[in-house]
VONULO-626242 format. One line per 10 residues: number of its first residue (from 1); for each residue y, z, x of C-alpha. Coordinates in Angstrom, 3 decimals. Example, Ala and Ser with C-alpha at 12.3 -4.5 7.8 and 13.67 -1.06 7.14 Angstrom:
BEGIN
1 = -4.500 7.800 12.300 | -1.060 7.140 13.670 .
//
This chain:
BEGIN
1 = 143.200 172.635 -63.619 | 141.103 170.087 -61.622 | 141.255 169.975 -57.778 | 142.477 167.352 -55.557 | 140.336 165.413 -53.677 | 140.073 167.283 -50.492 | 139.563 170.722 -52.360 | 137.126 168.727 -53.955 | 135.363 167.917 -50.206 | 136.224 171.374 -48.925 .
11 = 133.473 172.622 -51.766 | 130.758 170.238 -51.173 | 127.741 171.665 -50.280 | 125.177 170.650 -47.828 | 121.932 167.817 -49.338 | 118.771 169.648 -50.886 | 116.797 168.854 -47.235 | 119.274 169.413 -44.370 | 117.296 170.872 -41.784 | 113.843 169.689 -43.291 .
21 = 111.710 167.811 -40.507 | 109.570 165.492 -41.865 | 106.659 163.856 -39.967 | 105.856 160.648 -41.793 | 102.272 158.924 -40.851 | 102.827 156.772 -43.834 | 102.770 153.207 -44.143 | 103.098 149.720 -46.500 | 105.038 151.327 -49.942 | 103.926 154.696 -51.351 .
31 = 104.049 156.898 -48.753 | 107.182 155.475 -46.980 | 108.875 155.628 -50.827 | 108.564 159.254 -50.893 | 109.781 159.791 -47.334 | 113.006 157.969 -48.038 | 113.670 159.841 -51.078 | 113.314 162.607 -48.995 | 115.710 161.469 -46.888 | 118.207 160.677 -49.262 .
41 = 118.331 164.196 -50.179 | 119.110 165.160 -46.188 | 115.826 165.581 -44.646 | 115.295 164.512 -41.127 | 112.393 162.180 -41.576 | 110.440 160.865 -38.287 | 108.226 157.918 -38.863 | 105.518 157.989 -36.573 | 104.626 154.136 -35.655 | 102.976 151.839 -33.480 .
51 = 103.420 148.577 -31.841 | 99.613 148.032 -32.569 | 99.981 148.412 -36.284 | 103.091 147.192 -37.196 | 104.470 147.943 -41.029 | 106.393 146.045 -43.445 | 105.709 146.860 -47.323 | 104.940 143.098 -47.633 | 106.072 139.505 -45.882 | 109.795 138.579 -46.121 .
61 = 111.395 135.627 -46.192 | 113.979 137.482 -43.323 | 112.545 139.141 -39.962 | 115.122 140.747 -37.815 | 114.733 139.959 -34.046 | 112.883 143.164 -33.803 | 110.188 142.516 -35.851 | 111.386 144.158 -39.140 | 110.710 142.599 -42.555 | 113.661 143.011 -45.138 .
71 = 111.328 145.030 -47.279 | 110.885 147.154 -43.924 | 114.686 147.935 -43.677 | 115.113 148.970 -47.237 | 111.754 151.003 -47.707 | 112.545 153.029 -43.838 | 116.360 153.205 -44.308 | 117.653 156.635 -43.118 | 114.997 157.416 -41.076 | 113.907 157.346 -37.154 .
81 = 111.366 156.133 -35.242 | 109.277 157.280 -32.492 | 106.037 155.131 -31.192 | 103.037 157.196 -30.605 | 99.287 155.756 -29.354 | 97.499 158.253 -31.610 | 94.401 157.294 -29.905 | 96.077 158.357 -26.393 | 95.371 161.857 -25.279 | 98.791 162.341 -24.315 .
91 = 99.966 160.643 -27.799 | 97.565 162.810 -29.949 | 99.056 165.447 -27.576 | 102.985 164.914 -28.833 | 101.740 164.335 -32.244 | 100.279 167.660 -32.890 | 103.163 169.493 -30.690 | 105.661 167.423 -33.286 | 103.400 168.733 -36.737 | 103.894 172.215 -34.823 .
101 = 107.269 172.729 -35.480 | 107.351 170.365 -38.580 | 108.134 171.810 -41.906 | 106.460 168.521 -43.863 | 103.625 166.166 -42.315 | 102.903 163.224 -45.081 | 100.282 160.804 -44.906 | 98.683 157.975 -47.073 | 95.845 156.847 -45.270 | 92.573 156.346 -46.824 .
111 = 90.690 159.418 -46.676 | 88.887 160.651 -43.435 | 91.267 158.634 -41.243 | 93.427 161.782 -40.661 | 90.257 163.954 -39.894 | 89.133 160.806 -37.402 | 92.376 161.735 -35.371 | 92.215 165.220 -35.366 | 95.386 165.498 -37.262 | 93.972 167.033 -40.675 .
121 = 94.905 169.862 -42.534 | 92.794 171.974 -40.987 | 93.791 171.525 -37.641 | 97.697 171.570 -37.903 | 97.799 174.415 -40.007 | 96.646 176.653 -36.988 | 99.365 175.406 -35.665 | 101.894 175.178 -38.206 | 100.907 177.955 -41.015 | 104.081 177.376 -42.965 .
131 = 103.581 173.516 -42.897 | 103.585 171.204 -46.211 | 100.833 168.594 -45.670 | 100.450 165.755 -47.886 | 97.859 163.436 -48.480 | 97.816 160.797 -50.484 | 95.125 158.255 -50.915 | 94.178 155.998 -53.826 | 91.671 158.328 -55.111 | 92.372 161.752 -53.318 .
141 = 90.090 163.591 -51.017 | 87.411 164.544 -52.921 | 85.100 163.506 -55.914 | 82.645 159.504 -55.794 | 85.577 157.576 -55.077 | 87.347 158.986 -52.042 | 86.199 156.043 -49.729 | 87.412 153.467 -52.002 | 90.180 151.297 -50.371 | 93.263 150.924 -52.811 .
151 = 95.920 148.557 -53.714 | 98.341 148.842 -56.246 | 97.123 145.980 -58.228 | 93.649 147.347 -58.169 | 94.590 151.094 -59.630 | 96.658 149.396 -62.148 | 93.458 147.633 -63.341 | 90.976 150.442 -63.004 | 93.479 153.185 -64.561 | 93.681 151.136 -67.661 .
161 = 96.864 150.289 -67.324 | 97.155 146.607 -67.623 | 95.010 146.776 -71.035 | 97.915 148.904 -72.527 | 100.322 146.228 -71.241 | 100.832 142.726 -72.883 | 99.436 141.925 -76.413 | 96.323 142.082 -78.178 | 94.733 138.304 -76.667 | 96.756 138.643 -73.216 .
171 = 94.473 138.876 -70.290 | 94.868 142.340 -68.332 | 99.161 142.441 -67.403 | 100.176 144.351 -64.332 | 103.106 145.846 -64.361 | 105.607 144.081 -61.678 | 106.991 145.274 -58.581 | 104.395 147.152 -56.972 | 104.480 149.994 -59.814 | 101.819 152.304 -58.538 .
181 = 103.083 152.495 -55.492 | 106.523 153.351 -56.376 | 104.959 156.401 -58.960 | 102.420 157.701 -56.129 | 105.806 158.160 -54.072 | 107.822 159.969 -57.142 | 104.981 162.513 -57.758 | 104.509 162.920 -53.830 | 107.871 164.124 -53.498 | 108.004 165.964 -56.470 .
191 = 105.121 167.841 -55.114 | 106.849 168.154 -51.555 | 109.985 169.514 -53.106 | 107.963 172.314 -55.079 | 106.161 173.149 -52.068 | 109.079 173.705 -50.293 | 110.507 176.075 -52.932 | 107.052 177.899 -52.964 | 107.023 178.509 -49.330 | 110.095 180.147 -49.180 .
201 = 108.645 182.988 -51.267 | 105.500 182.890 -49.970 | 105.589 181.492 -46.381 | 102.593 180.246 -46.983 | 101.471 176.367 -46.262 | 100.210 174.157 -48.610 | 97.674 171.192 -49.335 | 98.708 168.257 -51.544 | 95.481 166.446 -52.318 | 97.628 163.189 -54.180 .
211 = 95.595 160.513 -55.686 | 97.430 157.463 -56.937 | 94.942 156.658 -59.111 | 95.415 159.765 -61.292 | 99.509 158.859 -60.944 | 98.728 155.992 -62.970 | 96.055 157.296 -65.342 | 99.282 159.996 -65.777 | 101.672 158.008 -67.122 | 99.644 156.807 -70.265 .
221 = 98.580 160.198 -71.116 | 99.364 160.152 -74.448 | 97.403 156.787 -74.755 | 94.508 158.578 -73.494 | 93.958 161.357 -74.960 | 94.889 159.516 -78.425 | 91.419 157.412 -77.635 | 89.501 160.412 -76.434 | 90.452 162.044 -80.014 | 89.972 158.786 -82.079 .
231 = 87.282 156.820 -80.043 | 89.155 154.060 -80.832 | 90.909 151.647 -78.438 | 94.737 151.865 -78.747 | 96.085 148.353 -79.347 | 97.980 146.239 -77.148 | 101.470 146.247 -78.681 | 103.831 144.350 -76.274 | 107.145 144.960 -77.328 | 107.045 147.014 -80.226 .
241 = 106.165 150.626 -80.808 | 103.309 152.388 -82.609 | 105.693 155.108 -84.572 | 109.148 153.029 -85.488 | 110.009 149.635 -86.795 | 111.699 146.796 -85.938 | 111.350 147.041 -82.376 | 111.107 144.197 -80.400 | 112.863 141.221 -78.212 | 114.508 138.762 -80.299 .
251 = 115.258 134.927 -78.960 | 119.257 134.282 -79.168 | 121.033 131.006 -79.172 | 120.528 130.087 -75.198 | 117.327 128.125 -74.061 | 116.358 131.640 -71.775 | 118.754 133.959 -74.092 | 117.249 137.491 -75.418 | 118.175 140.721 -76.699 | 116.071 144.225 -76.844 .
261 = 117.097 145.214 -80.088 | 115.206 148.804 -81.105 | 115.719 150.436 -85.015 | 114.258 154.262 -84.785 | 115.876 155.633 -88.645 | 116.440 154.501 -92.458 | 119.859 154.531 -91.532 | 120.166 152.241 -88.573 | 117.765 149.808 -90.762 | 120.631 149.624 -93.707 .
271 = 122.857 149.035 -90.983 | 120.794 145.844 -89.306 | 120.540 144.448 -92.599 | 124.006 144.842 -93.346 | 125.056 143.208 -89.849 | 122.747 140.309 -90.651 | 124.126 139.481 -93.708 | 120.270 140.377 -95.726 | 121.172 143.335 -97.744 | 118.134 142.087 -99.967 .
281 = 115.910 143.031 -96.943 | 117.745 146.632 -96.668 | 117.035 147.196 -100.605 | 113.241 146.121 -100.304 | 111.246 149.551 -101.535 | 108.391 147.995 -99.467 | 110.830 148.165 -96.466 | 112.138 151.706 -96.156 | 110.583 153.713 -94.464 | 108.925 153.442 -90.620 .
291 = 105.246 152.982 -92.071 | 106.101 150.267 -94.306 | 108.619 148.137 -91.742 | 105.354 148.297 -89.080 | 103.018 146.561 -91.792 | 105.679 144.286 -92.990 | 106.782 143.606 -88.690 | 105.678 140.362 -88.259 | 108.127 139.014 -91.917 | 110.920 141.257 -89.915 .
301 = 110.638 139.945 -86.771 | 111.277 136.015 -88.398 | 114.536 137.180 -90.382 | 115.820 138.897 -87.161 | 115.679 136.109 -85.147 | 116.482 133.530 -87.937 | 119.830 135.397 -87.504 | 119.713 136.258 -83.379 | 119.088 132.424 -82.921 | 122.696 131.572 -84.400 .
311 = 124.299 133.708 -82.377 | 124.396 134.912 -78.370 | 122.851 138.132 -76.902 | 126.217 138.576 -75.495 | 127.366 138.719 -79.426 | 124.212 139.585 -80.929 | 124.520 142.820 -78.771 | 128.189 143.359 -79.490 | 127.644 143.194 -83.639 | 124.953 145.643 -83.054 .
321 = 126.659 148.196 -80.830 | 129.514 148.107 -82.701 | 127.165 149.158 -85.790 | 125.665 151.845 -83.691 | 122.521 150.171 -83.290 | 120.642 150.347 -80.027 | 120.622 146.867 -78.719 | 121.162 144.943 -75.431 | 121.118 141.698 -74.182 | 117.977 141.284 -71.250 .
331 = 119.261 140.553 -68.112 | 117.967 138.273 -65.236 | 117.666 140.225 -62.131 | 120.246 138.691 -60.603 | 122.474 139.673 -63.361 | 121.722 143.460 -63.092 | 123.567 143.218 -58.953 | 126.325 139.886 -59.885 | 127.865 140.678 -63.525 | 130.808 142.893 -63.831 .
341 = 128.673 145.730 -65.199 | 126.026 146.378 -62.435 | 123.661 149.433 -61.795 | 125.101 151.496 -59.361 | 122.397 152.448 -57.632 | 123.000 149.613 -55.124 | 125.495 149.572 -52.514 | 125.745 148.088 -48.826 | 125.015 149.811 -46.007 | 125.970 149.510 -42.485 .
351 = 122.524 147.560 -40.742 | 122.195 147.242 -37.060 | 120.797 143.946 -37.581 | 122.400 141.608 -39.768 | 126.145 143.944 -40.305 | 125.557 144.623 -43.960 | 122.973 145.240 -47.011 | 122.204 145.697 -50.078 | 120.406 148.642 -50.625 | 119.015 151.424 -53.484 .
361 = 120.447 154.920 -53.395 | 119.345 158.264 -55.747 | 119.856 157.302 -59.511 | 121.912 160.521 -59.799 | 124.551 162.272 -58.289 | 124.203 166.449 -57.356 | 128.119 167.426 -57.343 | 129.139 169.468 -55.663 | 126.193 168.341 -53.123 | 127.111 166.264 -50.716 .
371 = 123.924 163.706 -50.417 | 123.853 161.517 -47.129 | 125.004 157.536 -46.679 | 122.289 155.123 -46.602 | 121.667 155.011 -42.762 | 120.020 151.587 -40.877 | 116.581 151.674 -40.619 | 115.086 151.790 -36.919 | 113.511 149.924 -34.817 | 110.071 150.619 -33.361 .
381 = 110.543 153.563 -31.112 | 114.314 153.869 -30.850 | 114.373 157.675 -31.276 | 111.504 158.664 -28.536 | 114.036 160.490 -26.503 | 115.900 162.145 -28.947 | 113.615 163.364 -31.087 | 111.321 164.790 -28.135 | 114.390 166.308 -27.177 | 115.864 167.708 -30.372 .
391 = 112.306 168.847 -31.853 | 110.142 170.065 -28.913 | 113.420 170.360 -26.053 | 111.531 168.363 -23.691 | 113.512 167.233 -20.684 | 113.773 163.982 -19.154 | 111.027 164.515 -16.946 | 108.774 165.819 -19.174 | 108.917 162.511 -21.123 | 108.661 160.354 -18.068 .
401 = 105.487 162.147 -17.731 | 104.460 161.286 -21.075 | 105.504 157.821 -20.502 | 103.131 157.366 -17.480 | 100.528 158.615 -19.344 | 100.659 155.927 -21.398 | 101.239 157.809 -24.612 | 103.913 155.857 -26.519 | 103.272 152.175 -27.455 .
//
């Protein structure tokens, strides 16, 4: 018998993190990625900032009145803010008394800068021996390249991603959106979150030496080590795949109209035939297995979209789906938020600035975990008090000394 709704509350369980401190040094994308996703599952992340350095992930079109880019106040949702001058005796001072009685400190400077302020590794770890400390540069710590200064455009191109990208012909094609950055965060806190597990076994700390260069070179693996074998360059295949045929994105009866359509058996192929209306195609030896539809691809390709071209990728999707045929229609972006069917990973949040956003929550729900709300992101140095307060128990005085001394800016 289910529950109601409050027995349902009464056996929710506290998020992943509660009562993880995080000490985030990060900046731009990567780093501050991983810190939110941390926060989404509870931890109490503390961005350590600057009025001298000021972060936003890029320029946006909207600046609050405080000095925060929109790309700011989604990236540093949930977290808090306290305004250190790390090159202020007093500031490097609070900084290493804060990494004391952190359980995570996470940076993505390039390398040495860390070691330059006498926060490294090394040095926090007498303080803090159960601490998790993360680096992660564009090329790690270690090895010829750990100087070089990264962007994600740049490790897309020297990973060899953007020649695996696009078609045989196309120039080298980044993938959109910032895509390193976004899988340097995922692996940091995957790495964070197994640290954490570790260190309750071991108390022990640990070293994450993260480059986002090998994040990249990662995630076409396969690719890789398919050349290494071969010594052959693995083409450039756009939308279709190197093991199953037809696979591809077909042009539909609107001007900017599209559907992903994606045949993987024998079986599904009888079945697109049979939908189109070319049975002939569906009893062509030549045509039946995997192997022979990839030689024959491009011949495929024109009868699809002879037929996809009469029809919308509203309808073209429906006919397939209702098949059993792995198809949709491609979406606009604005589509994937406006249409009746929208991901649900957005929803507004309460934002101190402007009432109301749109924002990107965890992909997945951890029932009976109860994960926090999205929470306005801060403005530079709201949380000096409290978080003096709540992580060292400093009084008021105490930070009115610190104040004098110049050490938050």
């Amino acid at each position: 018998m289910s529950g109601s709704a409050s027995d349902v509350a009464a056996m929710a369980v506290a998020a992943p993190l509660e009562g993880i401190r995080v000490l985030d040094f990060t900046h731009v994308l990567a780093g501050p990625f991983c810190t939110r996703l941390l926060a989404d599952l509870g931890a109490d992340v503390v961005r350590v900032e600057s009025s001298k350095h000021p972060d936003h992930p890029w320029q946006s079109a909207y600046i609050s009145a405080d000095q925060r880019h929109a790309s700011y106040l989604n990236t540093n949702r949930s977290k808090r803010s306290i305004s250190i001058d790390l090159k202020n005796d007093a500031g490097q001072q609070i900084a290493l008394k804060l990494a004391a009685v952190a359980d995570v400190v996470i940076e993505n400077f390039s390398a040495g800068v860390m070691d330059r302020l006498k926060l490294d590794f090394a040095t926090i770890e007498k303080l803090n021996p159960r601490i998790v400390y993360v680096s992660m540069s564009g090329y790690g710590h270690n090895g010829p390249r750990r100087d070089w200064t990264s962007m994600n455009m740049n490790l897309q191109g020297y990973s060899g991603l953007m020649t695996v990208t696009g078609t045989e012909g196309d120039p080298p094609t980044a993938i959109s959106n910032s895509w390193n950055d976004y899988i340097g965060g995922l692996h940091a806190c995957f790495a964070v979150l197994q640290a954490i597990d570790k260190r309750a076994g071991s108390g022990r700390s640990s070293h994450i030496d993260l480059s986002q260069f090998e994040c990249s070179a990662a995630m076409i693996g396969p690719l890789l080590l398919s050349s290494a074998m071969s010594g052959k360059v693995p083409p450039r295949l756009g939308n279709r795949s190197n093991i199953v045929a037809p696979q591809g994105v077909y042009h539909c009866a609107g001007a900017d109209d599209w559907c992903a359509v994606s045949i993987e058996t024998d079986e599904q192929w009888k079945a697109l035939t049979e939908v189109m209306g070319t049975e002939n195609l569906g009893s062509d030896t030549r045509l039946s297995s995997a192997t022979g539809r990839m030689d024959h691809h491009n011949k495929i390709d024109r009868e699809i979209e002879a037929w996809t071209q009469r029809h919308s990728s509203a309808e073209v999707e429906q006919r397939l789906k209702a098949a059993g045929l792995p198809a949709e229609r491609v979406r606009r972006i604005d589509r994937v938020i406006d249409e009746p069917d929208p991901a649900t990973v957005f929803s507004h949040m309460e934002e101190q600035r402007i009432g109301s956003m749109l924002t990107t929550r965890l992909p997945f729900t951890l029932a009976p975990v109860s994960l926090p709300e999205p929470r306005s992101a801060p403005s530079l140095g709201e949380h000096n008090r409290d978080i003096l307060r709540q992580w060292l128990n400093l009084s008021g005085e105490q930070f009115d000394e610190f104040e004098r001394q110049q050490a938050f800016t």
